[in-house]
Structures are given as C-alpha cells and as structure tokens.
N, C-alpha and C positions, 0 to 999 in steps of 0.2 A: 504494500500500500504506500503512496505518494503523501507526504505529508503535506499539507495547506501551510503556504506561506504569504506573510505581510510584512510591506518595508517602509522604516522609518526614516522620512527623510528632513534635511532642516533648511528652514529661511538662511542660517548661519551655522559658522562652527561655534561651538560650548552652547546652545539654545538646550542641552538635556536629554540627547537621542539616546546616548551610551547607557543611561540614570533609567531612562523611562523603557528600556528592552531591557535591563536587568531585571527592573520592579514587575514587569509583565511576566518574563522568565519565572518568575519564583511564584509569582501569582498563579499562574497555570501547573504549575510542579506543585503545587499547595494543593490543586485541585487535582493532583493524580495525573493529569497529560503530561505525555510524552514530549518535553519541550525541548527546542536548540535554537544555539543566537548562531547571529554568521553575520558575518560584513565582509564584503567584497575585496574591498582594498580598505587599509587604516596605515594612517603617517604618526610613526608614533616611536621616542627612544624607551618609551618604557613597557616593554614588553615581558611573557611571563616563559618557558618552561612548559610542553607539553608532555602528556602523557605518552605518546607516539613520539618523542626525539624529537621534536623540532621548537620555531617560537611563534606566538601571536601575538599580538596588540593586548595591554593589560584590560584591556575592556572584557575584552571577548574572554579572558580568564573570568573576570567576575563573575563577566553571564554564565557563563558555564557552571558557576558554580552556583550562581542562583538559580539555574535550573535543573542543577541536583545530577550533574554530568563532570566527566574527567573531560578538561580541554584539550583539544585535540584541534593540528595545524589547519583544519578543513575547516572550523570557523573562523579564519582570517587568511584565506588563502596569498593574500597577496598584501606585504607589509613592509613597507618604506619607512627607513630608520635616517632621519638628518644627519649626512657630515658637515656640512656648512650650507650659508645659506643658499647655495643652487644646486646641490647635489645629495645626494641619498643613496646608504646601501639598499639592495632590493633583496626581499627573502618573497620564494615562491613556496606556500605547503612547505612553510617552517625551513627554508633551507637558503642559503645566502646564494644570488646566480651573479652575484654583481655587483657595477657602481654604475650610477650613470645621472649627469645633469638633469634638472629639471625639463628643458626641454628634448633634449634626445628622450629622456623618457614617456615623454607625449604620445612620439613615433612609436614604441616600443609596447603600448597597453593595451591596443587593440589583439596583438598576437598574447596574450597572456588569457585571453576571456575563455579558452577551451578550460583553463586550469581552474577558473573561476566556478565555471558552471558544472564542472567536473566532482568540485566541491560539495559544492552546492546542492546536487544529485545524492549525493554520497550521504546528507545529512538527513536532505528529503526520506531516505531511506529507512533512515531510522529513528526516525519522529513522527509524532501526530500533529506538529506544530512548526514551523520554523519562523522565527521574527528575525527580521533582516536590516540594519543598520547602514544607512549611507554614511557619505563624508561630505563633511562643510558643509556648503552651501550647494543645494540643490538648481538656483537662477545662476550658476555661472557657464551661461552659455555660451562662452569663449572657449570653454575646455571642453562643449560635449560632442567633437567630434568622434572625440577616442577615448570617450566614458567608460571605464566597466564599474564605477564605485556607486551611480547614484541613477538616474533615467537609464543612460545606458545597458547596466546589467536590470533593471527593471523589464525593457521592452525585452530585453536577449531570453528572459525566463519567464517571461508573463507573470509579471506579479504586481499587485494592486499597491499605492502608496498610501500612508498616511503623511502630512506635511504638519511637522509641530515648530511655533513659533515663543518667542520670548519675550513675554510681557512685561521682565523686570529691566530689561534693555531699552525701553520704547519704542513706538513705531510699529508696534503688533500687525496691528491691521496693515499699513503701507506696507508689511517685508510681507504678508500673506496673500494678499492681495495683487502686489507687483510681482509675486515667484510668480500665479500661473500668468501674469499677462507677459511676463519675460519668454516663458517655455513655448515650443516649437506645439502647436494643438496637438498631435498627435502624444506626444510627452505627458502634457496639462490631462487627458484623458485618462493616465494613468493613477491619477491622483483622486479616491477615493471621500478622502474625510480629511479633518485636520486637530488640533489638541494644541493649548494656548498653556506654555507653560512658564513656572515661577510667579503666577500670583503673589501680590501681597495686600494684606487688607480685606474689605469687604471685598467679597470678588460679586454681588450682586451690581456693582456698579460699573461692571463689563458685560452685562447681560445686555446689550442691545449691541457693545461692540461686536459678541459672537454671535447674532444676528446680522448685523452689517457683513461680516464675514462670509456667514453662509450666503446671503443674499449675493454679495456680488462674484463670488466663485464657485457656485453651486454646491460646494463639497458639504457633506455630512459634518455637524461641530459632534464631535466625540468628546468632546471634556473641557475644562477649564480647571487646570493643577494648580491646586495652592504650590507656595515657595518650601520646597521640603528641605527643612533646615538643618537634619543628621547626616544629607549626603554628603557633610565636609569630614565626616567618619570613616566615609569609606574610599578606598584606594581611590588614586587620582589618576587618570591618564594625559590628557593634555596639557602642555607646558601653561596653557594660560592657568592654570592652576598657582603654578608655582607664583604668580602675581597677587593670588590673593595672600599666601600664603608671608608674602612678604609684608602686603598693605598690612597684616592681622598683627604682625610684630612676633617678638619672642616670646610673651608670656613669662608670668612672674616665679617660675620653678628654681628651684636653686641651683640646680645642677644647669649650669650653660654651657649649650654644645651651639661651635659655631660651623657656618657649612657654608663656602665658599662657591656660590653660585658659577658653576661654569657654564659656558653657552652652550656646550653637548651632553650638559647633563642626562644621564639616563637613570633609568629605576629608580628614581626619587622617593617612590613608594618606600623604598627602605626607613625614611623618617616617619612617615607616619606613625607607627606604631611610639616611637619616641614622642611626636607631638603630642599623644594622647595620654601621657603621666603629666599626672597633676605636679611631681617635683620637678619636672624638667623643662626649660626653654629653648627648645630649639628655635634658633636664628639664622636666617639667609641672609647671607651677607651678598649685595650688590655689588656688580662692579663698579671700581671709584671709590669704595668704601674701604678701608683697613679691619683688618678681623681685630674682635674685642680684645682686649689687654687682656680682662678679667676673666676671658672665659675657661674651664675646668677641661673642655675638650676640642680639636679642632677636626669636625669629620669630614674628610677629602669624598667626595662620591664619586660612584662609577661616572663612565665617560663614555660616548661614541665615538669620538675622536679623542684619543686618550694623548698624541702629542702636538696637535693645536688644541686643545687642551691648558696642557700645560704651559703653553705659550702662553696662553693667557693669565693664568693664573701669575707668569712672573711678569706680566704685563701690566696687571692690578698690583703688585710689591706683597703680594699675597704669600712666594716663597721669602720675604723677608721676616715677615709676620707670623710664619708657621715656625723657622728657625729661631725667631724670637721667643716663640709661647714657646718649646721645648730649652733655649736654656733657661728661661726661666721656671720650669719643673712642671708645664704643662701637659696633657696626651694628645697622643696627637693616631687615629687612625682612618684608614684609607678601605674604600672598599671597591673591588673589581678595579676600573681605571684609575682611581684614587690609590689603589695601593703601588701599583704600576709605577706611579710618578714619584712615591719613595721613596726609591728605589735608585740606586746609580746611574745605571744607563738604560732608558729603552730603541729597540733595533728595530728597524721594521725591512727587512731584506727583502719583502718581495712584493713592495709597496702596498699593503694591504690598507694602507691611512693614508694614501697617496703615493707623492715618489719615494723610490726606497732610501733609507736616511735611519742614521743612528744620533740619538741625543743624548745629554745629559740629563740626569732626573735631580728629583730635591736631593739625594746621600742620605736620606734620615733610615734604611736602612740597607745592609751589607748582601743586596738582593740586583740582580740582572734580570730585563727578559726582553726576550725574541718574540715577535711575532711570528706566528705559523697559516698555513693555507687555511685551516682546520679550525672550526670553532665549534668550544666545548658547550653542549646543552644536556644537562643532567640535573635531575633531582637529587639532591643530596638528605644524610640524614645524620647526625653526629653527637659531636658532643664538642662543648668548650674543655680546649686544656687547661685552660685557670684554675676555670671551678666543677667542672664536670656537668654544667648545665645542657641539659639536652636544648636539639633546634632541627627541625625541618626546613630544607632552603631549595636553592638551586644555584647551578655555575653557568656563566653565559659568557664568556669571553673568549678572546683569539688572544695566545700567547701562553710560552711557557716563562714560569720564573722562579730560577734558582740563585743560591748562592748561600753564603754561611748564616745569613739571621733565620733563612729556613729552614737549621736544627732546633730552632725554638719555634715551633708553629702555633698557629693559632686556633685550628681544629682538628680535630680526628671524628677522622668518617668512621660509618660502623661497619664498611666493609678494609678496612684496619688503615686506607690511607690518610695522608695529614694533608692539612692546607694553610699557607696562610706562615708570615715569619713576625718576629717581633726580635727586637735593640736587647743591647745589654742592659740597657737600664732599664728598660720595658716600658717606658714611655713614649714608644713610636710600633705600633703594629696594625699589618692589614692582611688581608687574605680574598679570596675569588668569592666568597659565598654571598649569595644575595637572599633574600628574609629571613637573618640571624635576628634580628629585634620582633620580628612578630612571631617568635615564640618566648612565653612567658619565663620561663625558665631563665631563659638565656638573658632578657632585659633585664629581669631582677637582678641578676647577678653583678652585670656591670652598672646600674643603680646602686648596689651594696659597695660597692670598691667604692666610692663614694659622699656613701651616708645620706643615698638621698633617697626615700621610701619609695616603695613601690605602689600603685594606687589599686594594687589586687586585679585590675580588671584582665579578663582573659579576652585577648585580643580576638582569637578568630570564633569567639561565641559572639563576640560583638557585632562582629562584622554579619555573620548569621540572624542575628537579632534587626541587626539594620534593616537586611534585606527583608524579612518579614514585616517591619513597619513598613517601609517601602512599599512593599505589595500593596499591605494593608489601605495604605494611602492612596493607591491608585484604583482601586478598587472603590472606594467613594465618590471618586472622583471623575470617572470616565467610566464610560458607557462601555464596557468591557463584550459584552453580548454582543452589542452594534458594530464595536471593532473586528470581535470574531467572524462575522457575518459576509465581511467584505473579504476575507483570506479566502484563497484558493489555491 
C-alpha cells in the first residue's frame, strides 16, 4: 500500500514548516498511524547521524523521532552543508558526492530528482502517512526552473500543498496572498489550504484576516497557530536560530561557558542541552567581540570548514583570548572542528576544504590531523574517562588525529576504542563526539568539576515531553481532519 502524502510549504525561511511537520508527526504517531517526515532537499551544517550510515538535516532527525521512527538518509535525500558563502558540500542518501558553487549547483539538481523520488517511494512504502517539508520560500520563482525542494518535487510526485505563513513577522496576508499571484497557475493549483502561524495575542482579531485570505486565494484556512513558546527547547536547525540565541544573552548561571561564534558553525545543537541548566550561561560570542575575561570555560564548536574557520577565529584575536583564558587557569575544550584547531597542525592533502594546504593550529594540544577522503558517520556509545559518566553520541567528521595528548583521551567507546586527547595540565581537551551534553550523566559530571548544580532535568524526556505538547497544540489548533482530507 502507497502511503498519502502532504507538503508543507512556506511564504519564507524560519515561518515554522520544520516545528509544524514534527508536531503533526507525533500527532499522528499518538494516534497509532504509521507516520514519516521527508524533505527533498534541506541547507543545513547541523545535521544528525542515521541509523542506515549516513546524515540528514537535524530536522528531519526530530521528525523522525516525533514520529516514533529510526532516521534514516531517505528523509533528506539531498543535503547541502555551507562552506562559504557561495558554495556547499552536497550529500546525496547520507553520502558526501561533492562540492560545488551555488550556481553550478542550479545546473546540477535537476539530474539529482530520480534520487529524490527514489526516496520518497521508498518511504511511501512504509507509511500510512508521509508529511513532506519544503525549503525557504516557496515565490522564488527565479530558482524554479530546477526545483526538486518545493513546487518542483511537488508536481514530479503529485502531491497537494499546504502554504503556512508568519504572523509574528508581519505582512501575513501580502506574503500569502503574493506566493500564489507570484507562482506559474499550474504551481498555485497545487496548493490546497494554508495555516497562519506564530500568533500572539487575541488571535480573534485575525478572524477576518483568514477570511481575506481564503477569499482572495481560494485555499482552505486550516488553522491559525498561537506562538508556541517551548519550541526554543527543542533542537535548533537553522542558523537564524543562533541570532536569537544571541539577542537572549547568556543568562544568569554561574558556570560561564563562552562559544566563539564561527561563521561554519555546525551542530550547534550541542549547547542546547547546556542552555537549558539553570547554573549555566552559555554565551555566543560575536564577531568583533573578545571572549569574556571571567569566563570558567571557553567551548571551540564543531566547524564545516574547520580551516577558514580558524582563520577566522585568529581574525577576531579570538586565538589571543583563548591563550589568555588558559594561562590564566581557564578550560578550554573543543568539539569535532573545534578540537581540530587545538591542535598543532591541520593538513588537508587532498583538498577536501578546498586547495590542498597544511596550517598551523592554536598548540593548546600535542595532537596533528590529516584530512582523509572518508568521512566518519557512527553512532557512538561510551563513557567519560574523568568520571565514568555514560553518553550516547555520534562522530561526523573527515580526519584523522593523532599525536601524544591522545594517551590521555577523553572517551572510551564501549566497543573498547578511545576518542578525544587532553594537556598535561588538563585544562585544554577535545574529542570527535557530538551529543556528549545531552546525556545526563555526562552534563552532571562536568557541572560537578565545577560546583555548579545540576537542574535534574532529563534532557531527552524533555525533548519527548515537548513534542507531545506540541502535538497537543496543534491539535487545537488546526483542522487536522480537513488537512488529512486533502493528502493523497
């Protein structure tokens, strides 16, 4: 059997397509169907780990696990990671085939759509449901000659749209209104209903806007979403995230951990779990800004480009400030490309981060590494050698890195390997694993080195918890039946 699928598409990027196919996800997995998320194509450094060897966009991890499934690379068949601003690696079904410009890449996405729908088929298969997630903005009809993310992969599998707009951005009605007078008619035919989301306030006093709405673009209004204020709980995918997270400040915790915004930041999800103890402040530090004198920790995060990167970072005086907080008796650690730049030298032989080129790194430990063809994607399971706190994670990087502060590692896997080096003094250590803080264990522990409490909460109940209110929420909110009705 075929499962019925509907795709969510938006006025803009961050309007809540990703928020509002998870809450549906778990909505429907609450009610016993067979659900899966899928998005065609997602631009995204912060990706997750699948259960099949490969990566997807961290969205499509959530959905997946809002809808009560192992992710697997056929919900993001096609995932473009930024190196700079006009180029991107490209992973096709979790697997890296490239690099290639923004627009060479244009040329190149029409020939990728068999792998798309190939996907897509594949999920169809094993669902009663599939909700299907665009990207950006659905009116940028300059790019849709060689669409597979948004109309494009829409017409190529016949599948009906919803169009959701953002009401806390203004101009609701003008970006709903202007998507279908922008779109090609046959496109605009596609487009089903539409859902107004981030209310705030009385939302009675938009009851004639979503009238206006339905009247001048025929489509079905499905809902109007209050502003759902826990989704800052859960995992973030889109860089504009990282904006709020700056606007918000560091919060009054005692424990100050300082994180050097780099422009390729990836898995940023790694702090979250940190943001959400009540002792701690995590702070992003801006470029042009100097990291805090006073802070107890300075976390290097992973990187897409791990040595323009670090160009940067000695671009902002950022390695002045890092060398400063350690002699002053500061920690200082680094994860996946953050540990990398540590480290003496990184090499990259065979231009994997462009032309091939060896650097210098910070020194802060007695550690090399080479880039290799080969990038590692594994779920990992271990334990801290500090303190023996367990942690479930995963490794996502291209390079090997040896040298003598990797006889003091920082984890051991349970299938007996170690990862990860730290200093003689032990105030400088990093290692490749990525979600060592959202296991409980593991945060306590280095909260305890510290002295700074832990707020007890268990992270991945939480994040559980969310997605059930979530649901919950949408569920009041939208005409769920009426949505179900238009999936095919």
């Amino acid at each position: 059997m075929t499962a019925r699928a509907l795709m969510f598409m938006g006025t803009g990027s961050d309007v809540g397509k990703s928020l509002i196919v998870a809450g549906l996800c778990r909505l429907l997995s609450n009610r016993g169907v067979r659900v899966a998320p899928f998005k065609p194509q997602n631009m995204s450094n912060n990706a997750a780990v699948t259960s099949d060897g490969g990566e997807i966009g961290r969205a499509q991890a959530l959905q997946a696990r809002a809808s009560r499934r192992e992710p697997s690379v056929h919900m993001n068949p096609v995932l473009l990671k930024p190196q700079s601003e006009t180029g991107a690696q490209i992973i096709v079904q979790g697997r890296m085939v490239g690099s290639a410009k923004a627009r060479e890449f244009q040329a190149q996405k029409l020939g990728l759509m068999p792998a798309v729908l190939e996907s897509f088929r594949r999920l169809q298969s094993d669902a009663d449901v599939v909700f299907i997630e665009g990207a950006g903005s659905a009116s940028e009809i300059n790019l849709r000659a060689n669409d597979i993310a948004n109309m494009g992969f829409a017409r190529a599998a016949d599948v009906p749209v919803v169009m959701i707009g953002d009401i806390d951005r203004g101009g609701v009605i003008a970006s709903l209104v202007g998507t279908k007078s922008v779109l090609a008619s046959d496109d605009a035919a596609m487009i089903c209903g539409f859902l107004v989301n981030k209310m705030r306030g009385d939302a009675s006093l938009f009851d004639d806007g979503m009238r206006a709405i339905q009247r001048m673009t025929g489509w079905a209004a499905l809902g109007l979403i209050p502003y759902f204020e826990d989704a800052r709980l859960l995992p973030a995918e889109d860089a504009l995230a990282l904006r709020g997270m700056i606007a918000q400040g560091a919060g009054p915790g005692r424990l100050r951990i300082a994180v050097p915004l780099l422009p390729r930041i990836s898995n940023f999800d790694d702090l979250d779990p940190l943001r959400h103890e009540a002792d701690v402040s995590v702070e992003l530090i801006a470029p042009g800004r100097a990291l805090p004198r006073d802070a107890d920790i300075v976390l290097v995060p992973g990187s897409k480009a791990t040595i323009d990167d670090l160009a940067d970072l000695r671009a902002n005086g950022w390695d002045i400030d890092i060398h400063a907080h350690v002699r002053h008796g500061g920690r200082v650690i680094g994860l996946c490309g953050g540990y990398q730049m540590l480290g003496r030298t990184i090499s990259d032989p065979h231009g994997i981060e462009g032309a091939p080129r060896r650097v210098e790194g910070l020194g802060l430990l007695d550690v090399d590494t080479e880039f290799g063809r080969e990038k590692s994607l594994v779920a990992v399971t271990g334990t801290l050698v500090s303190s023996g706190a367990a942690f479930i994670g995963y490794e996502m990087h291209v390079g090997r890195t040896t040298g003598t502060d990797t006889q003091r590692p920082v984890v051991t896997f349970h299938d007996g390997r170690v990862d990860g080096a730290r200093s003689v003094d032990g105030r400088v250590e990093g290692c490749y694993v990525h979600g060592l803080f959202a296991a409980d264990a593991a945060r306590r522990a280095l909260l305890s080195e510290f002295g700074a409490q832990s707020s007890g909460v268990n992270y991945e109940v939480m994040i559980d918890d969310v997605l059930d209110r979530l649901a919950a929420h949408l569920e009041r909110h939208v005409d769920i039946d009426g949505l179900l009705r238009f999936a095919r």
